[in-house]
C-alpha positions, 0 to 999 in steps of 0.5 A: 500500500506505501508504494502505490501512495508513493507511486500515486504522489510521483504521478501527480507531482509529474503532472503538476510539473508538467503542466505548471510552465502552460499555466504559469504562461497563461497566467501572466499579464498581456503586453497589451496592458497599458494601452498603446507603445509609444517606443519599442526597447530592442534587445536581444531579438525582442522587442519590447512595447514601452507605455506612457507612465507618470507618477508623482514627484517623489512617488512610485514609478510605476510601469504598466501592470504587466511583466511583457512592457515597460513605461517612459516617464511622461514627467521627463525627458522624451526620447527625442530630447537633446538634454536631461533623463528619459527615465524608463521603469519595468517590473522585474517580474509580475507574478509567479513566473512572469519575469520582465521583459527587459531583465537581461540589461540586469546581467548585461556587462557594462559596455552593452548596447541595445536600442530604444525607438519612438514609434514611426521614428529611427531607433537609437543605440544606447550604450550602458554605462553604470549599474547601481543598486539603492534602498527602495526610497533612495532615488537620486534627484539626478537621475530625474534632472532635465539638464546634463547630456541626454541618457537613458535611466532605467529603473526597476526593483530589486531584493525580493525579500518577505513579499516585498521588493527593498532595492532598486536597481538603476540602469543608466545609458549613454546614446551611441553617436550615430557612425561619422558623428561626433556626439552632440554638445548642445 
């Protein structure tokens, strides 16, 4: 009777297992959440839909509710602009099995590129130049500021601990200058 219930148990561990990635893929949110991209992120061969998002001065930035897109601060500085911060925010995972789309820049090494790009507009190449991880509330003011040549900032959360995220990791990227083109000072 012990081995039919241990044999009865493998075989409905099995079948949890095997179905659990199905279910777990079914259950994440859809890019769709958000409504329309304003940019694309490329990375890695995917691309990655990016959503307009604002927040409060000093509050949470908040990325759509979805594993599958990121968000582009609409307080900050647009894609397009020649000075300041374009902050980008994308949770890290969005439930049980819903990793971030753009979790690979997390273990990129410095030096990486990948591109970002309006929709309708040329993409940009962006080159990460530094990687720091904050206590949950310890944004710097700078990493917002709309002056100092243009970056990317990229934020997203960090130590996973007790149900709660405590760390913030930010991301800052540099624009490439396009090939026979000194970088713009202006």
């Amino acid at each position: 009777m012990k081995r039919v219930a241990i044999i009865a148990a493998i075989a409905v561990a099995a079948s949890l297992f095997s179905w659990a990635p199905a279910a777990q893929a079914r259950t994440c949110p859809s890019a769709s959440i958000g409504g329309p991209a304003v940019a694309v992120v490329n990375l890695g061969g995917k691309s990655v839909p990016v959503k307009p998002v604002s927040y409060r001065q000093g509050g949470p930035l908040d990325p759509p509710a979805t594993n599958q897109a990121a968000g582009i601060s609409t307080r900050n500085a647009p894609l397009s602009a020649k000075k300041g911060a374009t902050v980008i925010t994308w949770h890290v995972r969005y439930g049980y099995g819903c990793d971030g789309a753009l979790n690979s820049l997390i273990t990129m090494p410095i030096g990486s590129t990948f591109t970002v790009g309006a929709i309708g507009k040329p993409a940009q190449t962006y080159e990460i130049s530094s990687r720091v991880t904050v206590p949950k509330n310890g944004l710097k003011p700078e990493w917002f500021s709309k002056t100092g040549p243009h970056r990317l900032v990229l934020f997203t959360c960090t130590d996973y601990r007790g149900g709660v995220f405590h760390k913030t990791l930010t991301i800052i990227a540099n624009p490439v200058p396009a090939p026979g083109l000194a970088p713009s000072s202006s």
